[in-house]
Structure formats: structure tokens, C-alpha cells
C-alpha positions in Angstrom: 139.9 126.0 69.4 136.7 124.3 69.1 135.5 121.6 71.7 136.6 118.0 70.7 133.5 115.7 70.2 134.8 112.4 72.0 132.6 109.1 71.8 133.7 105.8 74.5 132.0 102.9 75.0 131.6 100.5 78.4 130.0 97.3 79.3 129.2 98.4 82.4 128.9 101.8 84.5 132.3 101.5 86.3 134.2 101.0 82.9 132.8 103.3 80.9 132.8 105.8 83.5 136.7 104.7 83.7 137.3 104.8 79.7 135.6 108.5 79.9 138.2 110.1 82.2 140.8 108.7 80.5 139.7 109.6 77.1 139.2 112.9 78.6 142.7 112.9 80.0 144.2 111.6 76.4 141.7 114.1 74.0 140.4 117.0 75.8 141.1 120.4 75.0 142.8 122.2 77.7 142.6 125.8 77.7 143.0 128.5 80.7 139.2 129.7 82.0 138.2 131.9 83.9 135.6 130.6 85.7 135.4 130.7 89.7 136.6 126.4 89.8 139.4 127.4 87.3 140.7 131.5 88.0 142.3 131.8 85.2 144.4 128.3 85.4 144.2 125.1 82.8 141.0 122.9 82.6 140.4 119.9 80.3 137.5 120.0 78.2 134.9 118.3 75.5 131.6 117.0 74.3 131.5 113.6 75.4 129.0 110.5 74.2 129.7 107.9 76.6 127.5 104.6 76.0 126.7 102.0 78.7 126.4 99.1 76.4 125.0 96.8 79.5 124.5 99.0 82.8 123.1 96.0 85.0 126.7 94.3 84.4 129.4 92.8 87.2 131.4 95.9 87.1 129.0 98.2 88.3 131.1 100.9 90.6 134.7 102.3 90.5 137.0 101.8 93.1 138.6 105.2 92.4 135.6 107.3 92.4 135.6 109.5 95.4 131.9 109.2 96.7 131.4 106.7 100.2 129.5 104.2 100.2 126.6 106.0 102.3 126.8 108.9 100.0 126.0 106.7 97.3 123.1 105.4 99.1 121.9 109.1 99.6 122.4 110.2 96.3 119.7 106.9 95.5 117.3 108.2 97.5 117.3 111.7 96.1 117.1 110.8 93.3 114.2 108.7 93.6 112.4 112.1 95.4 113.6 111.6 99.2 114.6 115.3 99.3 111.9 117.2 97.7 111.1 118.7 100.8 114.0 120.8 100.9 114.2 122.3 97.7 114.1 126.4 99.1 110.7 127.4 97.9 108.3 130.6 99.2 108.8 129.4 102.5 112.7 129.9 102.9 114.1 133.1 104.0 114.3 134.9 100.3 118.2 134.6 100.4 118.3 131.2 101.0 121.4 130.4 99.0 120.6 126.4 99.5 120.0 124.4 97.0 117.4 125.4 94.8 116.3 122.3 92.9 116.0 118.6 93.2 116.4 116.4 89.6 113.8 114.2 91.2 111.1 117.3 91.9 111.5 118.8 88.7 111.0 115.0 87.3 107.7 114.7 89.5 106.5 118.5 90.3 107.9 120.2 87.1 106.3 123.6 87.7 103.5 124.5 84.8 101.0 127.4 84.9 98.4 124.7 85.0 99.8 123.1 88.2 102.6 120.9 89.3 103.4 117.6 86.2 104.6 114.4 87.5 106.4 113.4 84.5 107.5 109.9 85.4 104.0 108.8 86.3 103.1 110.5 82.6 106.2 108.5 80.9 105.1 104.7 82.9 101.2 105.4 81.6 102.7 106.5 78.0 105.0 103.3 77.6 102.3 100.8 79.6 100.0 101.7 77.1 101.9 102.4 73.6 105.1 100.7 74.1 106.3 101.6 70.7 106.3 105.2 71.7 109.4 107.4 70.5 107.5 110.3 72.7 108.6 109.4 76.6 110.7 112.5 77.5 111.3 114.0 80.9 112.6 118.1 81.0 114.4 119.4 83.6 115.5 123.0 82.5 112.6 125.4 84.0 113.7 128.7 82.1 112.1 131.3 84.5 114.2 129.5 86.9 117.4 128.5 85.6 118.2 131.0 83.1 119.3 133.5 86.3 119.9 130.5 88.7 123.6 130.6 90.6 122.9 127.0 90.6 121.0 125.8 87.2 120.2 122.4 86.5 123.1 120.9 85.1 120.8 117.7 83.8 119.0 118.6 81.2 116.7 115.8 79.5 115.7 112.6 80.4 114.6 110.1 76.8 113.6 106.8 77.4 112.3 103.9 74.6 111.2 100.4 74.7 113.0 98.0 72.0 112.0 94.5 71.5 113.8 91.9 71.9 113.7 88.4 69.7 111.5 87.5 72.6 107.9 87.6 72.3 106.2 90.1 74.4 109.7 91.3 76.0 111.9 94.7 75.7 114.6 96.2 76.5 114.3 99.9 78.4 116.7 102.2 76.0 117.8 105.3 78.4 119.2 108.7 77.1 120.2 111.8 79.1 122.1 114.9 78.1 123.9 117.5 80.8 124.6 120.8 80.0 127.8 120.5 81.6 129.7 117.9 84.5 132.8 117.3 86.4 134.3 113.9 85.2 135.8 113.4 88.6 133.7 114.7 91.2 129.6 114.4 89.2 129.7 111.8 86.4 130.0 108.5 88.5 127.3 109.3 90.9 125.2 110.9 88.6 125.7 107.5 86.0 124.6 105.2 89.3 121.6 107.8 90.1 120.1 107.8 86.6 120.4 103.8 86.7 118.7 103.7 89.5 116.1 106.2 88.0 116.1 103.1 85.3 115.7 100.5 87.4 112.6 102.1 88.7 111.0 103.0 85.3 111.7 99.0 84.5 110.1 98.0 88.0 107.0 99.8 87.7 106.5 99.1 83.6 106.9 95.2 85.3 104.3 95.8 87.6 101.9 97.9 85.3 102.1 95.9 82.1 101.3 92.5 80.8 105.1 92.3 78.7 108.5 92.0 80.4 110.8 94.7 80.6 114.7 94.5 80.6 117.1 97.2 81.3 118.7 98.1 77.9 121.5 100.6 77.1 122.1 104.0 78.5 123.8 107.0 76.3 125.1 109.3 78.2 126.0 112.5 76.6 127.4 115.8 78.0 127.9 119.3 76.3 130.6 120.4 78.3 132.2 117.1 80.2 135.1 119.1 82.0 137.7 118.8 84.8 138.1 122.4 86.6 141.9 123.1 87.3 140.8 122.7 91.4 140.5 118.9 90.6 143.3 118.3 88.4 145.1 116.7 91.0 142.5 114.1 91.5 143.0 113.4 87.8 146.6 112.6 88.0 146.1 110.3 91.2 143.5 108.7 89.0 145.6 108.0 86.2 148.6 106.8 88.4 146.5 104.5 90.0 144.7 103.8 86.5 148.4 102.9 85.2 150.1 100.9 87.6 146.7 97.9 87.1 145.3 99.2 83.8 146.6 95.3 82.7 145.0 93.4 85.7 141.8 94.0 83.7 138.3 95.6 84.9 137.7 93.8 87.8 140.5 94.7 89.6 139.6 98.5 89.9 135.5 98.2 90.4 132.9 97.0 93.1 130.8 94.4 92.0 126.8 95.3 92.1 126.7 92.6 94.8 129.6 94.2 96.9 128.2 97.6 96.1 124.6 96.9 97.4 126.0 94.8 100.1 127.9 97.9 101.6 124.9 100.2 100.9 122.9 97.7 103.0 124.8 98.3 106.0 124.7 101.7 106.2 121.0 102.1 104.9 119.5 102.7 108.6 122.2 105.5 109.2 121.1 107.1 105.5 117.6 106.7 106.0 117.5 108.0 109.4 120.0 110.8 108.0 117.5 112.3 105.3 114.9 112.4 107.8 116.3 114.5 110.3 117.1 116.6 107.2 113.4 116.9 106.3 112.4 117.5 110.3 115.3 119.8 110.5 114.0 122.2 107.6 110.1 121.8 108.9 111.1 122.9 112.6 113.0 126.0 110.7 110.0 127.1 108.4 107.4 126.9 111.2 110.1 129.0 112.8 110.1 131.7 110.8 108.3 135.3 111.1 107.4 135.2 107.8 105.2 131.6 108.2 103.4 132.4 111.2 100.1 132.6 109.3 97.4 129.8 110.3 97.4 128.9 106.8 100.7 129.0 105.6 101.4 126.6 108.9 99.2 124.1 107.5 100.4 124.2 104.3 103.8 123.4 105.7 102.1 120.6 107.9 100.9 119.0 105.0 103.9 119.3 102.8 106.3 117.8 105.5 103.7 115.1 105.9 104.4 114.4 102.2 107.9 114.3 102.6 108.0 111.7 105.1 105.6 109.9 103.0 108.3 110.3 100.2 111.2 108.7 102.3 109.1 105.6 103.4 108.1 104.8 99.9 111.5 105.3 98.3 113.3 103.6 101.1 110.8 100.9 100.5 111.7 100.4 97.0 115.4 100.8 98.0 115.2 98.0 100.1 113.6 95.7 98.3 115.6 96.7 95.0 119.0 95.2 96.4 117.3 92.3 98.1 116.3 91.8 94.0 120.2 92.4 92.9 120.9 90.0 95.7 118.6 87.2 94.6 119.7 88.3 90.9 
């Protein structure tokens, strides 16, 4: 009983997010596991290559996914490196069992023997300067790390390419990302909106480095293991009973629009913003706290790292911000 391979294709993030569960449902291979999600009950299964054929489209977020609005919001600023700070590090208690990486510090502080790589900054001076570059990769896997990780990185790779377009001096941004495994239900739609975001931001700062235009272009999405654990098969079924009641009313009826989705992250931005701060003040009060930190020196390296964390939440809630006022005027 091998894997199936199983390819879908979307216009948008919502629908092909939406034809990747249900190909799931249809295709997958379901098998008893063992695993601590499944104990011994039935799981569905497979590889999946889903392709977001035009990720900046109308139907941009499902109606049936189960994240809020707010968490949304706060997914987009992790992502974008709002909760670096609290990735457990030397000075957490050593059996902090919290969470012990960020995709967005391993993207800008991916640990090296020479020192911390921000690999984004890397990728924007690599494209800004050779556009036709096939070499703009970001890694997330840390092997030291994740190989006996409780917790390893389920994103694994990051690709991105510049295409042009029949335009003179314009491209497209061409995204890829693999996962070493995902729940459909529960990870895959906010991880698809957080790596468009991750996009988004790639495209704005190529805009504002470079003296050619940059346009989102496709994502692929791929997945080695793109699973449903037997815990959430229940969510599956109320999906596709929902899914087949409308499945004729066409997209539109089951999916936010980007307007209605950035509208609704607007008016809970305060209350996110504000949220991930407290977070970051919260886990500074605690390591200053601790026995273990009461050095002078470690104290003012703590000082200075929370001082960078609140730097990080201005400057991505700043570029939050002024991203949907531009899907607004869009």
C-alpha cells in the first residue's frame, strides 16, 4: 500500500484549498496508524501537489476552514517574524516543552556556525540583482535540531523564481514550498494564506528595491505526507456535507472575498497586535525571572533581544497595515 501521488489545481487559495480536501476525501489511502492523533484508528493519506494557478484572486479564504478571523491575523504576523521572541532558546527553563521554532526565525536567523543567516534579505538582494536566478531558496530543516525535535518543522523549503511576463521590464514571482507532512483540515488553509503573505512581502520589497515590476505569480504547493488523523475525521465529514449540499452554487458561495477577509482582519487588528505584545512582555518578565538569568550579562542580553522583538511587531504590523489598505485600493 504505497502513498497515492494526487495533483489539484485552484484559481485561487480558497478553491484549491477546497479541491485538496476533497480530492483527499475521494483518493487518499486510508490505513489504521498508530501514531498518538490516530491510536491505532483510520486516517486518510497521500502526496499531494496542489497548484494555486492565481493566489491574489476573489476567492481568497474558505468559509469552512476552522481558523477566526483574529487567528488569521496572528498567524500573518508570525509569519512575517512577530514571534521570534518566543521561540524557547538558552534562556527557557531546559524543559520548556513550548514551542521550539518559528518558520519566520529559521527564515531570518537560520542558525549557522558562522552566525545567525537572514535568508529572505539574502533571496531580495539575489533576485534585485540577478532576476533570472533559479538559485533563491530558503531551508528550514535545522538537522541538529529537528532530527530529535518532539516538534520538527513540518515546512521544509521555501523556492522562489522570477518569470517574465510579455511585458517589458515586468515578472511574475513563481512560489514553491514542500512540507514534510500537514493536516488538510486543521494546517493547510492557514499555512496557504501565511506563505502568501510571505509572497506578498517578497513582491513588496523586490518593488521597492528594483527598477522592474513584480507580480505575484503561481504558488505550488506540495506536501509529502498531506494527511487527516482519525481525531479530525469528523471535521471532514461536516466539510463534505456542507461541501455537498452548495457544491453547485459555484465558488463564491463557500469563500471570503480578499476584500471581506482583510476587512474583518482590520477590525480586530488592535486586539491582535496588542495580543502578541503582551506575549513578548509576558515571556521577557518570565526570563528575567528566572534563577538561571540572574547574571548582569545574560540580563542585558535579554534586554536587548526583547528590545528587538518589539521592534519586530512595529515593523511587521506596519507592513500589515498598509498591505490591506493596498488590497483595499486594489
Amino acid at each position: 500500500m504505497d502513498l497515492p501521488i494526487l495533483y489539484i489545481k485552484g484559481n485561487g487559495i480558497a478553491e484549491a484549498w477546497e479541491n485538496s480536501v476533497v480530492e483527499l476525501y475521494n483518493n487518499g489511502l486510508r490505513y489504521n496508524r498508530n501514531g498518538p492523533k490516530d491510536k491505532g484508528g483510520e486516517q486518510i493519506d497521500s502526496t499531494m501537489l496542489i497548484e494555486i494557478s492565481h493566489p491574489d484572486k476573489y476567492s481568497f479564504y474558505h468559509k469552512f476552514s476552522n481558523c477566526s478571523w483574529g487567528g488569521l491575523l496572528e498567524y500573518g504576523f508570525e509569519i512575517l517574524g512577530a514571534k521570534n521572541f518566543l521561540t524557547v532558546n538558552e534562556f527557557d527553563l531546559k524543559d520548556d516543552n513550548r514551542w521550539p521554532y518559528q518558520y519566520s526565525d529559521r527564515i531570518l536567523n537560520y542558525p549557522s556556525n558562522s552566525g545567525s543567516i537572514n535568508q529572505m534579505e539574502n533571496v531580495i538582494n539575489k533576485l534585485s540583482q540577478k532576476p533570472h536566478t533559479r538559485g533563491s531558496s530558503i531551508s528550514i530543516w535545522v538537522p541538529n535540531k529537528d532530527i530529535t525535535s518532539k516538534d520538527p518543522a513540518c515546512l521544509q523549503h521555501i523556492w522562489f523564481g522570477l518569470i517574465p511576463t510579455d511585458k517589458e521590464n515586468e515578472y511574475d514571482l513563481n512560489m514553491n514550498y514542500m512540507f514534510r507532512s500537514r493536516n488538510a483540515m486543521i494546517a493547510s488553509p492557514i499555512n496557504m494564506f501565511g506563505l502568501n503573505i510571505e509572497q506578498n512581502y517578497l513582491r513588496d520589497k523586490l518593488n521597492e528595491r528594483c527598477n522592474f515590476k513584480v507580480n505575484n505569480g503561481r504558488i505550488v504547493d506540495y506536501t509529502n505526507s498531506y494527511h487527516i488523523s482519525n481525531k479530525d475525521l469528523e471535521k471532514l465529514t461536516n466539510f463534505m456535507n456542507r461541501f455537498t449540499k452548495i457544491k453547485d452554487q459555484g465558488i463564491e458561495s463557500r469563500v471570503f472575498s480578499r476584500e471581506d477577509t482583510f476587512d474583518m482582519m482590520n477590525e480586530c487588528f488592535d486586539d491582535i497586535e496588542s495580543k502578541v505584545r503582551n506575549m513578548i512582555i509576558s515571556r521577557y518578565e518570565e526570563r528575567k525571572g528566572l534563577e538561571q538569568n540572574k547574571d548582569k550579562n545574560k540580563q542585558e542580553v535579554i534586554e536587548l533581544s526583547f528590545q528587538k522583538g518589539l521592534r519586530d511587531i512595529k515593523n511587521v504590523s506596519l507592513y500589515l497595515r498598509e498591505f490591506i489598505k493596498n488590497v483595499k485600493r486594489d
